[in-house]
C-alpha positions as CSV (number, residue, x, y, z in Angstrom):
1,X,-4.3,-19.6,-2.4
2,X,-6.3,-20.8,0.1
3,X,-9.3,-22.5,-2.1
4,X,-11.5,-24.9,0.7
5,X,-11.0,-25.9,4.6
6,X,-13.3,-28.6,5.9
7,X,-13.3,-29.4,9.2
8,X,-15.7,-32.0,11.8
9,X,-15.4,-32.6,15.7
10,X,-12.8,-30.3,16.5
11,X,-13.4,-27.1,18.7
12,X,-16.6,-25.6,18.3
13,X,-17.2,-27.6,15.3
14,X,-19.4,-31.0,15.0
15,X,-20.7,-32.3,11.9
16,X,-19.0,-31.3,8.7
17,X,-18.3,-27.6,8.2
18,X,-16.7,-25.8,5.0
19,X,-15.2,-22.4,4.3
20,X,-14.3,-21.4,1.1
21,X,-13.4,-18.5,-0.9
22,X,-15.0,-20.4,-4.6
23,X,-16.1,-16.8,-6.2
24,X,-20.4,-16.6,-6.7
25,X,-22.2,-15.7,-9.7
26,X,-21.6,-11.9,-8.2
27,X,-19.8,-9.4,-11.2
28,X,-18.9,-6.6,-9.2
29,X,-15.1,-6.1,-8.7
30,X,-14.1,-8.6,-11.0
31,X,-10.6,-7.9,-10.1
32,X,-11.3,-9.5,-6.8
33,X,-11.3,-12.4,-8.7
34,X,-7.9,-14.8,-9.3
35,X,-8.1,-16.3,-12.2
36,X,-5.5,-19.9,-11.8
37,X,-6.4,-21.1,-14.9
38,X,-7.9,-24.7,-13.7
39,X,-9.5,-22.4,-10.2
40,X,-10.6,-19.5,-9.3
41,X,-10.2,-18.1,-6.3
42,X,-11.5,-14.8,-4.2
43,X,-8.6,-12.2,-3.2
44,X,-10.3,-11.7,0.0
45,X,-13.1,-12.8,2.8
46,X,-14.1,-11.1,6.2
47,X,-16.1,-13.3,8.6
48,X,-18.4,-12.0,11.0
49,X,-20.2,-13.1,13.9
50,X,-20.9,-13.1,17.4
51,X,-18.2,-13.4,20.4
52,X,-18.4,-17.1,21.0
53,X,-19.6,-18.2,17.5
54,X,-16.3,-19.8,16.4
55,X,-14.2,-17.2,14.2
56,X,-11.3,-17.7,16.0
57,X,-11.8,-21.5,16.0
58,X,-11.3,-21.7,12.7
59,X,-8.3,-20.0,13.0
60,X,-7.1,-22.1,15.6
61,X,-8.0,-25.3,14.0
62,X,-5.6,-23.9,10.6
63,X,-3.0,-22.8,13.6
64,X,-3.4,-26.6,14.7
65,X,-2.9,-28.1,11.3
66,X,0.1,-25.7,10.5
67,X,1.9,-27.0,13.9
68,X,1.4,-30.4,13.3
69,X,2.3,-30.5,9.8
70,X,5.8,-28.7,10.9
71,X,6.1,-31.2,13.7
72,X,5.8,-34.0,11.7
73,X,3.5,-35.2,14.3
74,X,0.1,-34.9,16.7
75,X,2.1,-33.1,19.5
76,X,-1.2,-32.5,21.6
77,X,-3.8,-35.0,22.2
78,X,-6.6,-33.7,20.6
79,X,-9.4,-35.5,23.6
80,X,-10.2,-32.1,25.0
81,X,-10.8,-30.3,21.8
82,X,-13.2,-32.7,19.7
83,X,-16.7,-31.0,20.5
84,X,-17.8,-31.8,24.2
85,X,-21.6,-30.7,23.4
86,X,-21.9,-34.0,22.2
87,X,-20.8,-37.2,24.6
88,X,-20.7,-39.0,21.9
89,X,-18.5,-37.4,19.8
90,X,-15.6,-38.2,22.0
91,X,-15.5,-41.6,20.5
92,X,-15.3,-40.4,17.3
93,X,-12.0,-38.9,15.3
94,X,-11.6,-35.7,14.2
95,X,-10.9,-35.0,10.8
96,X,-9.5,-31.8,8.5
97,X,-9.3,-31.3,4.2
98,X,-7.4,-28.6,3.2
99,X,-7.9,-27.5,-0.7
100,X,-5.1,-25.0,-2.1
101,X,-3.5,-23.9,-5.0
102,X,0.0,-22.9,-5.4
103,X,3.3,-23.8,-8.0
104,X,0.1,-23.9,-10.6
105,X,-1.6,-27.3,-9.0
106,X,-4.5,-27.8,-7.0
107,X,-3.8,-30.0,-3.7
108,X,-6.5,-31.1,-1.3
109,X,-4.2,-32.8,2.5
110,X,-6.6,-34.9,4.4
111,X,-5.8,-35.2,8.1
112,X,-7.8,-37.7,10.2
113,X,-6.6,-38.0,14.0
114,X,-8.1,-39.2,17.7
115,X,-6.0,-38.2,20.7
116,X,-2.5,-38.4,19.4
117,X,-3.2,-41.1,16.6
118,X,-3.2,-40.3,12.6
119,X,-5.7,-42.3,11.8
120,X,-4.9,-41.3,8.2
121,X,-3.4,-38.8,5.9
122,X,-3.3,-38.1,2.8
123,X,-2.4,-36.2,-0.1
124,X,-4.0,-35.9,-4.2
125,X,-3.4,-33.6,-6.5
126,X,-6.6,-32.2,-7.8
127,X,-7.4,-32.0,-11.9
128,X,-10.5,-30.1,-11.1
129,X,-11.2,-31.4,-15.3
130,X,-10.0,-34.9,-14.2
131,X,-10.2,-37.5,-12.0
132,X,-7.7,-36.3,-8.7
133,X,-4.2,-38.2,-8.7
134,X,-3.0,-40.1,-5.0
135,X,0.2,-38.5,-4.4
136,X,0.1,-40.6,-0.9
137,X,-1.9,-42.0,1.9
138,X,-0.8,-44.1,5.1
139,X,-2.3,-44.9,8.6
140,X,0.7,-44.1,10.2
141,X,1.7,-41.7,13.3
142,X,4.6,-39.6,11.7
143,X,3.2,-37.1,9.3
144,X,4.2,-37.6,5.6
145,X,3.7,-34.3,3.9
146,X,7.2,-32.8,4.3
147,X,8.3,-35.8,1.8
148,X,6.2,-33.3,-0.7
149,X,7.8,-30.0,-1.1
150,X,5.8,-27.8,-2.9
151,X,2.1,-28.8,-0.4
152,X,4.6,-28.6,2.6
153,X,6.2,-25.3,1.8
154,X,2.8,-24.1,1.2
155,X,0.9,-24.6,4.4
156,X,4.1,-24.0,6.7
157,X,5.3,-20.8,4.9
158,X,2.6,-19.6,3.0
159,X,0.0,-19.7,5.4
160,X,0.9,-17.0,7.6
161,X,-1.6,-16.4,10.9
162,X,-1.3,-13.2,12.3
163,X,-1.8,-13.2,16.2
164,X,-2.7,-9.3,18.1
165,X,1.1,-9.0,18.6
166,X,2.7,-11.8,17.0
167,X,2.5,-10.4,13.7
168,X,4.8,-7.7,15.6
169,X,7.7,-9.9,15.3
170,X,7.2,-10.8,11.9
171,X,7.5,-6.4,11.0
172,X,10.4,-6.4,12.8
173,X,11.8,-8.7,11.1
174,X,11.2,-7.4,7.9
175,X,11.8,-4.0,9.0
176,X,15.4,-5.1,10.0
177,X,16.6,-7.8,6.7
178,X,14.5,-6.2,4.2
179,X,15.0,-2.0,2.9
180,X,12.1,-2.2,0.3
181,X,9.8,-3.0,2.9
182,X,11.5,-0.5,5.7
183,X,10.8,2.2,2.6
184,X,7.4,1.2,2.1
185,X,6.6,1.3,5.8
186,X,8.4,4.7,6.2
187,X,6.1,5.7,3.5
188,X,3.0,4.3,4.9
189,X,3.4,5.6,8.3
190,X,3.1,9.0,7.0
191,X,-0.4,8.3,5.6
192,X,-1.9,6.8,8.9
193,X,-1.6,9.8,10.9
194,X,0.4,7.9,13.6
195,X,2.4,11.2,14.5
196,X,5.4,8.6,13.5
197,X,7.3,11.0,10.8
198,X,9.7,8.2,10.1
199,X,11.8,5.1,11.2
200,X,15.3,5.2,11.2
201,X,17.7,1.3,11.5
202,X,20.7,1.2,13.2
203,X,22.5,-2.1,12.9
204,X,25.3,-3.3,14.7
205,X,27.4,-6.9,14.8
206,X,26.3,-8.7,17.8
207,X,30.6,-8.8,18.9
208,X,31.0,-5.3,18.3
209,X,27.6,-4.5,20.6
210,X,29.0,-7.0,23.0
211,X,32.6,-5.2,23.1
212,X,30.7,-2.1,24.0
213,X,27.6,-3.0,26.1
214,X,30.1,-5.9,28.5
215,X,33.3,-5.5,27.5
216,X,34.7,-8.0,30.2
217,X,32.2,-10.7,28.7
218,X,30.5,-11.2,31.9
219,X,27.6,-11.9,29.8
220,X,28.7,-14.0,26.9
221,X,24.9,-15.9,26.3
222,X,23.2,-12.7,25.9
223,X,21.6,-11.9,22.8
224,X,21.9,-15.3,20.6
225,X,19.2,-15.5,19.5
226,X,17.2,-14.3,16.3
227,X,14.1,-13.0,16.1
228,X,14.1,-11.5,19.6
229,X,13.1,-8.3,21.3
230,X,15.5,-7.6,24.1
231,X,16.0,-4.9,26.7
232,X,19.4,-3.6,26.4
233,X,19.9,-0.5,28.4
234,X,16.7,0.8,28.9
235,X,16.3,0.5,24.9
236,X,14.4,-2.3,23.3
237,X,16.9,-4.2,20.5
238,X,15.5,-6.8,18.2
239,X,18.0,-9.7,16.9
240,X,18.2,-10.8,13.4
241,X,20.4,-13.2,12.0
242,X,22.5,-12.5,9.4
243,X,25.2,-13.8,7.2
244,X,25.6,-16.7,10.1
245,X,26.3,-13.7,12.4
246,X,23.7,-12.3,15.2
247,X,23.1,-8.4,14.1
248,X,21.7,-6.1,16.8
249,X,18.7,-3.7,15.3
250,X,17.7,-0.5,16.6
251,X,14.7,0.8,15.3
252,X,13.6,4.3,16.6
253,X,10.6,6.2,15.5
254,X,10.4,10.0,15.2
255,X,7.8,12.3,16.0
256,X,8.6,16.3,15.4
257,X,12.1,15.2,15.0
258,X,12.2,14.1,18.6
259,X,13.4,10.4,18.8
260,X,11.2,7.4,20.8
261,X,11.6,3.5,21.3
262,X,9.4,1.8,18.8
263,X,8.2,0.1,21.3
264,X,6.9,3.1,23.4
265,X,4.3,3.3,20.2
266,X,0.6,3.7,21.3
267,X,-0.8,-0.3,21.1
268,X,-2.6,0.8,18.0
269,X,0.5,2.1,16.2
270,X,1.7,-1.1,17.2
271,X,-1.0,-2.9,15.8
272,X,-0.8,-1.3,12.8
273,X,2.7,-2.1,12.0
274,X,1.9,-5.8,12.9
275,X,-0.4,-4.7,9.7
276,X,2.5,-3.6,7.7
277,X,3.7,-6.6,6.2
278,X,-0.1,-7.8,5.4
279,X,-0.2,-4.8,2.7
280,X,3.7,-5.6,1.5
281,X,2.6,-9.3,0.9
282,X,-0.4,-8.2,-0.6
283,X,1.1,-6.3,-3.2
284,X,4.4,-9.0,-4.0
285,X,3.7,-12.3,-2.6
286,X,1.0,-15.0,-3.1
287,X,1.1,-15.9,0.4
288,X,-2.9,-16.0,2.6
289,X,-2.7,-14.2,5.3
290,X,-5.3,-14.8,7.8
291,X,-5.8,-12.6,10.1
292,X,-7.8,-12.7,13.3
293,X,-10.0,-9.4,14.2
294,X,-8.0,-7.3,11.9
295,X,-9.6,-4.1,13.4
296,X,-8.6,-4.7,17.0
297,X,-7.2,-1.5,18.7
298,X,-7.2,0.3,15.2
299,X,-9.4,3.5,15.0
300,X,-12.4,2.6,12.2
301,X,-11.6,5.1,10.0
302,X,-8.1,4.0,10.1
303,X,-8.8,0.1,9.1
304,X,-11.3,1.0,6.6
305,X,-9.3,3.3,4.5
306,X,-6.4,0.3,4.8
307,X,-8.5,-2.8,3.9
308,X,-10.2,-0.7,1.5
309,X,-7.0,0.4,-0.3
310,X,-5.9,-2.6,-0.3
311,X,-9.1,-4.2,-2.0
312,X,-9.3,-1.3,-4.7
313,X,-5.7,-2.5,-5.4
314,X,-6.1,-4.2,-9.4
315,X,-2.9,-5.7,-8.8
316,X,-2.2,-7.6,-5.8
317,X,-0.9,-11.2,-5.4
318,X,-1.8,-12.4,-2.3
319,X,-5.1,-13.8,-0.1
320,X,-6.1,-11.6,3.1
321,X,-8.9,-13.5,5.1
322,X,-10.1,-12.1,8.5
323,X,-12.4,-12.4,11.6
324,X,-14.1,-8.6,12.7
325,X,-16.4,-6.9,14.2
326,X,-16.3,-3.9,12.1
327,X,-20.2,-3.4,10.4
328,X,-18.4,-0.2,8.1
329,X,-16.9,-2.7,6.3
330,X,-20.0,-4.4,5.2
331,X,-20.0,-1.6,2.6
332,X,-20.4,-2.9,-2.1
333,X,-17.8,-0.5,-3.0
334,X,-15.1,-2.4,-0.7
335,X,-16.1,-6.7,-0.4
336,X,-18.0,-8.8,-3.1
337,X,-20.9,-10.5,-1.2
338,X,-19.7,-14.1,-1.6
339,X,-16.4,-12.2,-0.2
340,X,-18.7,-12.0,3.1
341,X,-19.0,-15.1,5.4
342,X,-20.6,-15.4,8.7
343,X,-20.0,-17.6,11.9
344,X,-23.0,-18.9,13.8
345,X,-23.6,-20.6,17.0
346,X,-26.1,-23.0,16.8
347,X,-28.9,-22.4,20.0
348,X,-29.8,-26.0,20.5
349,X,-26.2,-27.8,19.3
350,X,-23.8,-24.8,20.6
351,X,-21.8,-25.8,17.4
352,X,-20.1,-23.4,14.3
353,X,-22.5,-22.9,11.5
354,X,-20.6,-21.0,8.6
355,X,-22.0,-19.7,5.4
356,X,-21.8,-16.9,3.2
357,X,-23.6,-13.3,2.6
358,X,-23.9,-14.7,-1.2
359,X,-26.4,-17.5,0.6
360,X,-28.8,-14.8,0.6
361,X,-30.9,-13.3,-2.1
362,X,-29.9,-9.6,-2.3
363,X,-31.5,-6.7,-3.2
364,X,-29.1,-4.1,-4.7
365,X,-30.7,-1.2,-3.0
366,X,-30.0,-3.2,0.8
367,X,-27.9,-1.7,3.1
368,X,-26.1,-5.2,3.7
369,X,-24.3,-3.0,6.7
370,X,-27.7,-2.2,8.1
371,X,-28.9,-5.6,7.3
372,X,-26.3,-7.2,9.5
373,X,-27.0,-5.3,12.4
374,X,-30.9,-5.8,12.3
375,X,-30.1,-9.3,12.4
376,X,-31.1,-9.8,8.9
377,X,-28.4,-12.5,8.5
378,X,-27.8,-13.6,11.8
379,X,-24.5,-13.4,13.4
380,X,-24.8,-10.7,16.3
381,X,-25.6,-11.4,19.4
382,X,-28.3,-11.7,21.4
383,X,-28.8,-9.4,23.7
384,X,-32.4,-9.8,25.3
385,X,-31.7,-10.9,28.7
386,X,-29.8,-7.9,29.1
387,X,-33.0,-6.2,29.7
388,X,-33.7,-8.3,32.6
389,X,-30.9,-7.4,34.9
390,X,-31.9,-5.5,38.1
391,X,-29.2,-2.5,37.9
């Protein structure tokens, strides 16, 4: 579980910024609650704020992290992105603290870096009840933190970003290796009214589609590689690999019994599926998935009755966080209000300000939804000067 991200002079952040999902003093849906023993942290957190506030960033700035710590190195100079509001922040380093829990310990990674130099890294195990243990620390370029396998395997495998369509691939994939999953997304799909009846998998050896498709191996580099949507004639083919051998997967989708590409799906039955697996890790895996504008091309209806079923959900094992627009959200009976957390744009800095509905003192008769959009918590735009336009 995601537990604390700290970040300073990187993107649209300056000074020293936190997120974290620490539960409030708030009672309601105690279940939203996980319970780690030494930690606590919340099952979920929807950020909100104005295009150009930073929501992404922070997203990028974990995409960063997550690249560098599976390189093993800084692969991009970081000059560019420090925050260029400031001249005089380009002399200065950039720095990141990540706080997690996972294999029952707490571990707070410390990354600081200028252009394509670690300045330092580090790595302690927290007691929370204790004072924190050094696991390491260096001032080296080469990243350390694969030489610890339980804080490595957590932020490159269980952090999982979900791109609009790269979380495509990742259904796909699971779709194709897994037929729990391809059962609970058959069964899904009939719930979303997608007009998608159900999904049928046709798999074939790579050498047997090959011995079909060219069988005078004109074309003997096609389809090698896993985890790729090909065009194969005039059907789209994904490629997993299996049992050392390249399978070819045809996935087709049925509507009134009539059969269609997946990939000839409306974009927000696409985006949906990229959804898919959110609500399968939800339910078996501990993994956070964050998620940016979760309710992009999905109808409203649509996304609330998902992320609400999925919050009502006593028993779920993962961490959902996500950027949106959506103000139906904003709604008691779904998010907690320290489960609320909003992205600002400073007006005289131009830098991310983040902070949290629970911030607030609350009156339990406020519509927090109307609230929001009167500006009662900031985080909207501001829209004044349309006014002044000559149309």
């Amino acid at each position: 579980m995601l537990l604390r991200f700290v970040i300073s002079n990187f993107l649209s952040f300056d000074a020293i910024t936190e997120f974290n999902t620490f539960p409030g003093p708030c009672t309601s849906h105690p279940h939203h609650i996980y319970d780690g023993g030494k930690v606590k942290a919340l099952k979920s957190t929807a950020i909100y704020g104005a295009n150009g506030a930073g929501k992404s960033n922070l997203i990028d700035v974990l995409e960063n992290l997550q690249c560098w710590v599976k390189a093993g190195y800084i692969s991009t100079s970081n000059s560019r992105q420090k925050f260029r509001l400031k001249i005089e922040n380009q002399d200065k380093p950039s720095s990141f603290l990540i706080e997690f829990f996972t294999a029952e310990k707490i571990f707070l990674y410390g990354l600081t870096i200028d252009d394509n130099n670690v300045l330092e890294e580090y790595l302690y195990e927290s007691g929370i009840d204790k004072e924190p243990s050094l696991l390491f620390k260096h001032h080296e370029n080469k990243l350390r933190l694969y030489t610890h396998k339980e804080a490595y395997t957590w932020i490159t495998t269980q952090l999982i970003i979900i791109r609009h369509n790269t979380g495509l691939i990742e259904c796909l994939h699971e779709l194709c290796i897994n037929p729990a999953f391809f059962s609970f997304s058959n069964e899904l799909l009939r719930t979303l009214d997608t007009g998608i009846d159900f999904l049928t998998l046709k798999k074939t050896p790579r050498t047997e589609f090959m011995a079909e498709y060219d069988p005078k191996d004109e074309h003997p580099e096609l389809l090698l590689e896993p985890r790729k949507i090909f065009t194969v004639n005039n059907r789209r083919i994904f490629t997993t690999k299996e049992n050392d051998q390249i399978i070819i997967n045809l996935i087709t989708a049925f509507h009134h019994n009539f059969p269609f590409d997946l990939m000839e799906e409306s974009t927000g039955s696409k985006r949906l599926l990229e959804l898919m697996p959110v609500c399968w890790s939800m339910i078996h895996s501990p993994a956070t998935i964050i998620i940016d504008e979760v309710e992009q091309s999905i109808h409203p209806v649509l996304i609330i009755a998902l992320i609400k079923k999925i919050m009502h959900y006593t028993k779920s094992k993962g961490q959902l966080i996500f950027t949106t627009h959506e103000s139906n959200l904003l709604d008691p009976d779904i998010f907690r209000n320290d489960e609320i957390w909003f992205a600002v744009k400073d007006q005289e800095t131009g830098a991310t300000g983040l902070y949290s509905l629970n911030d607030f003192i609350i009156n339990n008769k406020l519509d927090i939804r109307k609230g929001y959009l009167i500006n009662r918590f900031g985080a909207i735009p501001f829209t004044a000067p349309l006014e002044l336009l000559k149309w």
